[in-house]
C-alpha positions as CSV (number, residue, x, y, z in Angstrom):
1,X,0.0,0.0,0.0
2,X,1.0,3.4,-0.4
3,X,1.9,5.4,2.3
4,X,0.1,4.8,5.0
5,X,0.0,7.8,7.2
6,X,-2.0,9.7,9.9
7,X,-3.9,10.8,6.3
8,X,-4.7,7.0,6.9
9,X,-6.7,8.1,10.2
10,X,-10.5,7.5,10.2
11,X,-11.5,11.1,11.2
12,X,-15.4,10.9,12.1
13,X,-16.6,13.5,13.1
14,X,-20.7,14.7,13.4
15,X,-20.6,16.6,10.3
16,X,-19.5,14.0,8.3
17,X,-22.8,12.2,9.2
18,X,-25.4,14.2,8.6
19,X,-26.4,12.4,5.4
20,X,-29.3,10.4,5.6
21,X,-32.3,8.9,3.0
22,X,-34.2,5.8,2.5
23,X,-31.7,4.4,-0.3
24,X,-29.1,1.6,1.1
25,X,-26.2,0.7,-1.0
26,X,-25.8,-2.4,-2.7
27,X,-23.4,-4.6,-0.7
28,X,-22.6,-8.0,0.6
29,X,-22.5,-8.5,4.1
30,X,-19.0,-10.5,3.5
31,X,-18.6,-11.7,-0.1
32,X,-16.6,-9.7,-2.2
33,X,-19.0,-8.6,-5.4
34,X,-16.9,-9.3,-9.1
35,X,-19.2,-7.0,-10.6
36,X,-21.1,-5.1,-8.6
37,X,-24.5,-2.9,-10.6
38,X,-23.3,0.7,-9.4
39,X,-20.6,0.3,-12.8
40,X,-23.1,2.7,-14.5
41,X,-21.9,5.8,-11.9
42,X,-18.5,5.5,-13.0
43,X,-17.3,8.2,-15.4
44,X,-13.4,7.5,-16.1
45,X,-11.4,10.1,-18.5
46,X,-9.4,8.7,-21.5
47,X,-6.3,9.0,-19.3
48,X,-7.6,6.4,-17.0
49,X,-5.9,4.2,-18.7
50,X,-2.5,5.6,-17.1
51,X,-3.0,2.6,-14.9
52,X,0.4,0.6,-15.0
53,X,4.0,1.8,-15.1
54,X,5.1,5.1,-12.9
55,X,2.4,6.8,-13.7
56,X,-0.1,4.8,-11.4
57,X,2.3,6.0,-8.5
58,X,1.3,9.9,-9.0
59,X,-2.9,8.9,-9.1
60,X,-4.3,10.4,-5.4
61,X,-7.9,9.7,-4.5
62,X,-10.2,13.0,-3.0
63,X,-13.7,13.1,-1.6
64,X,-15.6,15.9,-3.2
65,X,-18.2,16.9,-0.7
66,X,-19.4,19.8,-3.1
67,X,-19.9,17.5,-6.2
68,X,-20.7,14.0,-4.1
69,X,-17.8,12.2,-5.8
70,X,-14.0,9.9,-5.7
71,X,-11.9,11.9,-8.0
72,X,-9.0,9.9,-9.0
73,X,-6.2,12.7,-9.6
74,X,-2.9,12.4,-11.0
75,X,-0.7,14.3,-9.4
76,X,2.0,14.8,-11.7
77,X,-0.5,16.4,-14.4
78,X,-3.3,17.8,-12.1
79,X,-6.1,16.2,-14.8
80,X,-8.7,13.8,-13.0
81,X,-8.5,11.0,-14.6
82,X,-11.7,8.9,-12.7
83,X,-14.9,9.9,-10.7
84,X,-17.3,8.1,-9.1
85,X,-20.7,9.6,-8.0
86,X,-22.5,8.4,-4.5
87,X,-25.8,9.0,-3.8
88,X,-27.1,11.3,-0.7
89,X,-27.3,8.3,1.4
90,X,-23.9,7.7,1.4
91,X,-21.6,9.0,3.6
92,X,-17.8,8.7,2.4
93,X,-15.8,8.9,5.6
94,X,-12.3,8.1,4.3
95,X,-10.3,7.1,0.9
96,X,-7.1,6.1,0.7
97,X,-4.9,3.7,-2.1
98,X,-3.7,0.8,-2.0
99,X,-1.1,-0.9,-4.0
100,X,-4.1,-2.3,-6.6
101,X,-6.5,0.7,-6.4
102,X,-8.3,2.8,-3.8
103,X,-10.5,1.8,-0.7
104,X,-13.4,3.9,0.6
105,X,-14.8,3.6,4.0
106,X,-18.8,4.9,4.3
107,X,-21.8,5.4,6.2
108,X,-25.2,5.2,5.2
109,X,-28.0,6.1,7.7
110,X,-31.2,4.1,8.6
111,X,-33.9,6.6,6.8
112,X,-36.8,7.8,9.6
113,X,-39.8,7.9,8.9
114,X,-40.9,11.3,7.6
115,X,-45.0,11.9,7.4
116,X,-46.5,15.4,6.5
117,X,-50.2,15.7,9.0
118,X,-52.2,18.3,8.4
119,X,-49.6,20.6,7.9
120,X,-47.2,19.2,10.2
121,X,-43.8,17.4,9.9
122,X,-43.7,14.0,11.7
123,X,-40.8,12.3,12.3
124,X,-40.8,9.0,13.8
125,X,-38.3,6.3,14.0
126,X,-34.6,6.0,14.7
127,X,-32.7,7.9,12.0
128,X,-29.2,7.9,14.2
129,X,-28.6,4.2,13.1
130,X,-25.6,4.1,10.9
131,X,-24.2,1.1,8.8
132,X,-20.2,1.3,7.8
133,X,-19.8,0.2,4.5
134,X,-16.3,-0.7,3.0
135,X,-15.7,-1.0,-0.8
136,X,-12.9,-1.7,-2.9
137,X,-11.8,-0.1,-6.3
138,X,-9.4,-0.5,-8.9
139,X,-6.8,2.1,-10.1
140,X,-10.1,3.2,-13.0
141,X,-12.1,3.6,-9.7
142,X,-14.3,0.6,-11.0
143,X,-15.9,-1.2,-8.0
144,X,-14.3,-4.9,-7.7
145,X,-15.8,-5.3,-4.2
146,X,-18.3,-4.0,-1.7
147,X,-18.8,-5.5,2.1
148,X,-21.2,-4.5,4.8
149,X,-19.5,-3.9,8.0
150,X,-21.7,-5.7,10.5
151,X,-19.3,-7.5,13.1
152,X,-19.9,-4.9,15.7
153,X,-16.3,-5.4,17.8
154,X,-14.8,-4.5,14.1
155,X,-17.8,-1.8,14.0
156,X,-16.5,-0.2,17.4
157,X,-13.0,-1.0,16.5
158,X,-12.9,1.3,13.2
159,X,-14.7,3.7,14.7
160,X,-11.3,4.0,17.1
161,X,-9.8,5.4,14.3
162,X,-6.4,3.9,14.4
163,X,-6.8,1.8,11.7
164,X,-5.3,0.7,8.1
165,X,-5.3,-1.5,5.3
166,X,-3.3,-4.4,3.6
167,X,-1.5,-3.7,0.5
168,X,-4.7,-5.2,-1.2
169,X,-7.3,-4.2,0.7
170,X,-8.5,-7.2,1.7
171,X,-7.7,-7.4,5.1
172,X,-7.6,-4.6,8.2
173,X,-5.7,-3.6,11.1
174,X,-6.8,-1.8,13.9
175,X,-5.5,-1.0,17.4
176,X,-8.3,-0.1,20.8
177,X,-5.3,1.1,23.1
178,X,-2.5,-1.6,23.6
179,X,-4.9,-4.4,21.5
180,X,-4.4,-5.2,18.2
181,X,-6.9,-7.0,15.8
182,X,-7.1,-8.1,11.5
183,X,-10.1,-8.7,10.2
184,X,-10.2,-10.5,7.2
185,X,-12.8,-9.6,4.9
186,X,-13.1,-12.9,2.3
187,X,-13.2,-15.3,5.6
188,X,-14.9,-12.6,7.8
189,X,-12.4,-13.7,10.5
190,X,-11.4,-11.0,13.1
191,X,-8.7,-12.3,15.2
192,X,-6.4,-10.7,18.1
193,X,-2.6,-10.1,17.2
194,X,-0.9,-10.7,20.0
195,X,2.8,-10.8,20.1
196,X,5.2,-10.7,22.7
197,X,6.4,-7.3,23.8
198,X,8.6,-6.2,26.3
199,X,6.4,-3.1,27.0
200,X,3.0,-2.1,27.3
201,X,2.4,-0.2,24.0
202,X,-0.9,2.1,23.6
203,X,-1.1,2.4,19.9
204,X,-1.4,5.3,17.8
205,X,-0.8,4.7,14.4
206,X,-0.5,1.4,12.7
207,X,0.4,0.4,8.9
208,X,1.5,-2.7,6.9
209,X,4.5,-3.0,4.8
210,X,4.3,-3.5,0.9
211,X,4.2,-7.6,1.4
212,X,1.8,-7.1,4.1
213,X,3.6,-9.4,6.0
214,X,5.2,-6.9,8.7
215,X,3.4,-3.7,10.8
216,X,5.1,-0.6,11.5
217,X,3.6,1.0,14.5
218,X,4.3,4.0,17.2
219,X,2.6,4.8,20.1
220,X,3.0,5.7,23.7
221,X,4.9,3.5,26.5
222,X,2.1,3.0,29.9
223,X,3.5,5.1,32.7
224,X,6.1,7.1,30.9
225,X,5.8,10.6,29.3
226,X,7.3,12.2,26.6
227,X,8.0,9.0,24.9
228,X,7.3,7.7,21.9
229,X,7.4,3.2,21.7
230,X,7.7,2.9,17.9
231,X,8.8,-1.3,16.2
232,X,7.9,-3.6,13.9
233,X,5.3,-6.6,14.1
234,X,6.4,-10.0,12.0
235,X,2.7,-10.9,11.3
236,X,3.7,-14.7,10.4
237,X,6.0,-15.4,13.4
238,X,3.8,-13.3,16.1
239,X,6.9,-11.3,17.3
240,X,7.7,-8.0,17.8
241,X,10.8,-5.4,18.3
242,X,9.8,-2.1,20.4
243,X,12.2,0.9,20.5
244,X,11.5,4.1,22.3
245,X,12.5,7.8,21.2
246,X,12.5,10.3,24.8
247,X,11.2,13.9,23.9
248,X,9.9,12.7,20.4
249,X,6.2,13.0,19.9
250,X,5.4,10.5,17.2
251,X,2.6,13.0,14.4
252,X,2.7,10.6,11.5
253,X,3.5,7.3,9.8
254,X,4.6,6.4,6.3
255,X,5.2,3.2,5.1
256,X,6.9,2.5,1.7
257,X,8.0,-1.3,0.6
258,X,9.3,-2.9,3.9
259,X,10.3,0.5,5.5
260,X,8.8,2.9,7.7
261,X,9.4,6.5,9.0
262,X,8.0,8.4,11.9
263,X,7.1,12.5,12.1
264,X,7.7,14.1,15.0
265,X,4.8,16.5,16.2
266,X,5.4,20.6,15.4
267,X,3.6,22.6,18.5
268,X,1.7,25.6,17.0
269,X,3.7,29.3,18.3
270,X,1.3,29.9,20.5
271,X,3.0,26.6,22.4
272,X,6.4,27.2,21.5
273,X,6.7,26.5,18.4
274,X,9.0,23.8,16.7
275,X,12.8,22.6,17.9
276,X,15.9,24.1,17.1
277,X,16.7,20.9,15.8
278,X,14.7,17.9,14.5
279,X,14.5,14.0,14.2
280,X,12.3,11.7,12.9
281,X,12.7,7.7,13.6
282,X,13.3,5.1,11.0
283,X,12.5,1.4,11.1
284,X,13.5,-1.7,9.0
285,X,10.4,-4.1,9.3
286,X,12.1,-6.9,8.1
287,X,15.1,-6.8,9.9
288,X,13.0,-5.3,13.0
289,X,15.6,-2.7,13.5
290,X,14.8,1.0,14.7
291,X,16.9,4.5,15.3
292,X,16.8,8.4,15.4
293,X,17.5,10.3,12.3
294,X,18.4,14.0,13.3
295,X,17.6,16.5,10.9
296,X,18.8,20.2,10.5
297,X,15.6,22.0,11.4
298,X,12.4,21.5,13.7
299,X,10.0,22.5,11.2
300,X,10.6,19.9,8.9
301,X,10.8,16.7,11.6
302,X,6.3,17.5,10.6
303,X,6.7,15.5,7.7
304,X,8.8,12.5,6.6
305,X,9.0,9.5,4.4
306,X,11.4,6.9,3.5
307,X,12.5,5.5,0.1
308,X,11.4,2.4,-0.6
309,X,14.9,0.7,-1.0
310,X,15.3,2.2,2.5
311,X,18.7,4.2,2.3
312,X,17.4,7.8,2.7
313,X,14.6,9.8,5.2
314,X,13.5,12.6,2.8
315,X,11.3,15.8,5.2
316,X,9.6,18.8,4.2
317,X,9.7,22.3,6.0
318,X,7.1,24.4,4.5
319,X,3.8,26.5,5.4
320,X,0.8,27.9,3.8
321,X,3.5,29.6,1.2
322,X,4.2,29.4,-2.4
323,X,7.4,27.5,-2.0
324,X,9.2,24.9,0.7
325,X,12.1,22.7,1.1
326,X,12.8,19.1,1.1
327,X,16.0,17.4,2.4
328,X,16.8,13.8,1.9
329,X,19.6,12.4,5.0
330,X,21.1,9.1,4.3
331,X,19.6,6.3,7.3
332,X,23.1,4.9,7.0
333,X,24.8,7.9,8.9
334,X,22.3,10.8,8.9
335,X,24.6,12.5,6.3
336,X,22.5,15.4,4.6
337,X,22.4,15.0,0.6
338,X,19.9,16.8,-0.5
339,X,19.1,20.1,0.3
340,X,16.5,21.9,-2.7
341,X,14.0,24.4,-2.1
342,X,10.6,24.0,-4.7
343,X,8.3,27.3,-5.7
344,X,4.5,27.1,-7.0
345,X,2.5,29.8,-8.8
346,X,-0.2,30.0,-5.7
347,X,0.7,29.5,-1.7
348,X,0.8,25.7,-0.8
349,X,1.0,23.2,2.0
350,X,2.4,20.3,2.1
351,X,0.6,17.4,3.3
352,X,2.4,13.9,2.5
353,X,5.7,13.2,0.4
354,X,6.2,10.3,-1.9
355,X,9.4,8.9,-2.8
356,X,9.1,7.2,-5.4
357,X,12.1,5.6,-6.8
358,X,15.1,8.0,-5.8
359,X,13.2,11.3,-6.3
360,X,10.9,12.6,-4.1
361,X,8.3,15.1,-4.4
362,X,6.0,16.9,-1.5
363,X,2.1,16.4,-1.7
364,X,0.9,20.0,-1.3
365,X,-2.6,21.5,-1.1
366,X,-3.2,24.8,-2.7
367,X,-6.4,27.0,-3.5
368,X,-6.7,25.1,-7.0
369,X,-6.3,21.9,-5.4
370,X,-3.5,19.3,-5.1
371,X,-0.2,19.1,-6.7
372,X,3.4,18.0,-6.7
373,X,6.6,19.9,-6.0
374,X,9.2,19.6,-8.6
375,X,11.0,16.3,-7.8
376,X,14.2,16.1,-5.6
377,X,16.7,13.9,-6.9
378,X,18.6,11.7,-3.9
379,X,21.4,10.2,-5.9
């Protein structure tokens, strides 16, 4: 899966669920659907078929709430090249991609019933009842698979937030506190991970590698303060390596291939603002090894990835501004080899950074929408 980050938090909140009517999506209750009859809403461009190849790595799903639609953006041209209209009765709480396409997390209320007497509005019946959907695209945003979420510990578990998906989206991970669970959605298994750890770990962020066979994870240690527990979970052997990072406040997590880094959180000014001088932690899931990259600056510690061959940590310093700076530092010694600032036509935040290959690039918002930063080279 791509980078799986904090963007890959399930953020719920009461506006997001205000949606309501009497239609329910189509869905199986645990049956993935080859061909499911909503097809017809798809509207892919021509360059949809930019599917394979490098060019799939630049394609970035978006919920338009204005329009009701999964826009399918490539990054590296700014054209949409796939929508997907909902209908009013569905909620969309989260999109994110995965390695074959995009998944999309929903809600759909229970509709009340509404009756007009003599003038009067009636309502009657239960219209707070939601159902969590969870559907599965390809990289056309065509539908390959839609379940009904009704286990309801997975139900309460997703609703905790700290969740993510497997590389193909057919299997999750989520953490309630120091408990991990994977629910399967083919076999509709949910069963409890639960490897030995040294430590008590209350997770915070959780992700799979590009196999899926290994989590990346950071979270906070029980009784100890200001530090962040961060390791790697070997899902087929059930064991774990914890490391801890003291004064570090783990923000974000990015997995890419079978390597993960973790952000370090920037306090607003009105709390101090950000370090003199930053880090952000690195782990090798495989090899279950973890350590402290320190960077030049504070403000960029916010935002980090790792290349997927794992050699460098690239981070971004950069606010609501026309133009930033990425730096790439080399795991093997923290040695700084890349230093360049990028400039846009309109102010921009950067949100994410891929690395794909050896250049990287930051994700960055901006009043037209989303775009890439001209690419850094690490070599």
């Amino acid at each position: 899966m791509k980078r799986i980050s904090i963007l890959l938090a399930l953020v719920l909140s009461l506006s997001l669920l205000s949606a309501c009517g009497g239609n329910e999506p189509a869905a199986n209750t645990g049956n993935s659907s080859s061909n499911p009859s909503a097809d017809s809403q798809q509207a892919p461009d021509e360059s949809a078929e930019q599917t394979a190849g490098s060019g799939a790595n630049f394609l970035s799903p978006e919920y338009d709430y204005t329009t009701n639609e999964l826009k399918l953006t490539d990054l590296s041209t700014g054209e949409v090249t796939a929508t997907y209209a909902f209908d009013t009765a569905q909620t969309p709480l989260l999109t994110d991609k995965t390695s074959q396409g995009v998944i999309v997390m929903l809600s759909s209320q229970a509709a009340a019933d509404v009756q007009d007497i003599g003038g009067v509005t009636v309502i009657s019946g239960d219209s707070s009842v939601e159902t969590l959907y969870y559907w599965l695209f390809d990289q056309s945003l065509n539908l390959v698979g839609t379940y009904e979420l009704t286990d309801e510990a997975l139900v309460n578990g997703l609703w905790g937030s700290v969740f993510a998906a497997a590389p193909d989206g057919k299997t999750l991970v989520y953490a309630e506190g120091p408990s991990l669970y994977q629910y399967t959605f083919d076999t509709q298994e949910l069963t409890e991970i639960t490897p030995a750890m040294s430590e008590t770990v209350y997770f915070e962020a959780v992700g799979y590698s590009g196999s899926g066979d290994y989590l990346a994870f950071f979270g906070s240690l029980d009784g100890q303060e200001n530090t962040t527990a961060y390791g790697s979970i070997d899902l087929s052997s059930n064991t774990a390596a914890i490391f801890s990072a003291e004064g570090f406040s783990g923000s974000m997590l990015s997995v890419n291939g079978e390597y993960a880094a973790v952000s370090d959180t920037i306090l607003p000014a009105s709390m101090g603002g950000a370090k003199q001088t930053g880090s952000v932690l690195f782990l090798d899931l495989t090899q279950q090894q973890g350590k402290v990259i320190n960077v030049e600056s504070g403000d960029e510690s916010g935002i980090a990835a790792v290349s997927a061959d794992g050699q460098y940590i690239v981070t971004c310093a950069g606010g609501d501004s026309p133009s930033g700076t990425l730096r790439a530092y080399q795991v093997s010694d923290g040695t700084k080899v890349a230093d360049e600032t990028y400039t846009m036509d309109t102010n921009c935040k950067p949100y994410e950074i891929w690395v794909i290959g050896h250049s990287a690039y930051a994700a960055l918002g901006t009043d037209d929408g989303y775009a890439l930063s001209q690419a850094v080279d690490l070599l």
